[in-house]
C-alpha positions, 0 to 999 in steps of 0.5 A: 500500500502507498504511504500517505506522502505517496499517495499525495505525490501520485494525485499533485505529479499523475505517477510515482515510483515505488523502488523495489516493488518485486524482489530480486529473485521475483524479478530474475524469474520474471525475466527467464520466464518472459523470454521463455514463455512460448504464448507470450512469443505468440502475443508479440506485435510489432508497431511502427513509431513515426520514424518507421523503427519497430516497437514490440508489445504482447497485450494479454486481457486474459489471466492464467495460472502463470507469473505474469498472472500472479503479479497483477493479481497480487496483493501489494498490487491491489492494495495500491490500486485500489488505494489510487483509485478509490474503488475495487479494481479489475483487470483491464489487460497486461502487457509486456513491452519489448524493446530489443538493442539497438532496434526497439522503436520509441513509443510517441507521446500519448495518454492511455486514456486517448484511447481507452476513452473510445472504448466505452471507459466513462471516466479517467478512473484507471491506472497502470503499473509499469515494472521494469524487468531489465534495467531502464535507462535513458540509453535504452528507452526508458518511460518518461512522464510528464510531471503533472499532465494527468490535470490537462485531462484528456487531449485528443489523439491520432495517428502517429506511423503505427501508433495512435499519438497524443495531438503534438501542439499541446503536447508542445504547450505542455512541454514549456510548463510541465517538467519532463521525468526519465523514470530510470529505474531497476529491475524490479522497480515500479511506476505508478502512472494515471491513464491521463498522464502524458508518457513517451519513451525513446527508441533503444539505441544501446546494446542492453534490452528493455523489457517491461511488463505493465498490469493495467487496471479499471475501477469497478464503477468505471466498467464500459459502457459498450463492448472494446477490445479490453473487458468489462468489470469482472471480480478480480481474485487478489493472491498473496504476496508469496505466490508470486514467487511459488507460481514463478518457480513452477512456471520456470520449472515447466519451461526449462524441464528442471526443478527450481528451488531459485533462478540460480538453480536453472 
């Protein structure tokens, strides 16, 4: 759960970022898993960003028995987003973002709610968590957020190459007032960010991979109002925090054909 000083600085900036929030050896297994996982291979999709370079991002509405699964459902998750959000969440989707060296593209300046807004979400009443799986720098492309944008409230989008981007003129007008944040972050480390809070990230021009995976979140009262891409309100089952860790290992297990009794064992 988010400190009392947390929550506040989340309201006044639109994001915060928790260090920590999985442990090593949750984020080591994290990272064998999702570069093992053969459906998660299967869900990858490649967009253009406005230069023609590729950003690849696998998109889940669907929770299983496996880690990925386990980290959005996990207590010190919900806890937190249901604290932000004033309301039970619900899972949304999840997704991993996979920029690969030298070649993962940039994401363009947007708002997650630019287009959740066209699929029937009401309010701005929703949230992601972005968790580093390798380390995110400014040389590998990492997030970057824009202190306070989340008060604009929601500025219209387009199309930008592949992606669907924020209206670049305001976006322009809110670089001039607003203070850009690279969340460098390591693995394991976390950010918190408002659906209306204006993000980016540049392409990976370094020979280190950045991968990330982002757990997605409504609020009950804010279920759609139409049929989308992404569910509508269903009862979100909360886990504890250990079987994170307990569905990873097995996961691991399953994919490499050996016992794990921790990452360093495979």
């Amino acid at each position: 759960m988010l400190s009392v000083q947390q929550a506040a600085q989340y309201n006044t900036d639109g994001f915060i970022v928790v260090p920590g929030l999985l442990s090593k050896e949750e984020t080591d297994v994290l990272a064998e898993v999702s570069r093992l996982d053969a459906k998660l291979a299967g869900l990858m999709n490649v967009r253009l960003d406005a230069t023609g370079a590729k950003t690849t991002l696998a998109l889940d509405n669907d929770l299983g028995d496996d880690m990925l699964s386990a980290i959005v459902r996990s207590k010190r998750i919900i806890e937190s987003v249901s604290q932000i959000l004033s309301d039970e969440p619900y899972h949304y989707h999840h997704k991993v973002s996979a920029k690969q060296p030298f070649e993962g593209g940039a994401w363009e300046w947007h708002q997650d709610y630019g287009y959740w807004y066209n699929n029937g979400c009401l309010f701005p009443n929703m949230v992601s968590c972005y968790i580093a799986i390798d380390p995110a720098t400014k040389e590998n492309g990492c997030l970057q957020v824009l202190k306070g944008s989340h008060l604009i409230g929601r500025v219209d989008h387009g199309k930008s190459g592949g992606q669907t981007g924020a209206d670049m003129e305001r976006v322009n007008a809110a670089l001039q007032q607003l203070e850009l944040v690279y969340a460098e972050l390591a693995p394991g480390d976390a950010v918190y960010f408002h659906c209306n809070t204006l993000h980016r990230s540049d392409q990976n021009r370094s020979p280190n991979p950045r991968w990330g995976l982002i757990c997605c979140y409504n609020a009950r009262h804010n279920s759609p109002y139409k049929d989308g891409p992404h569910p509508r309100y269903t009862p979100l089952e909360e886990l504890p925090d250990e079987k994170i860790i307990d569905i990873g290992r097995r996961q691991l297990a399953a994919l490499t054909g050996k016992a794990v009794d921790s990452v360093a064992a495979v």
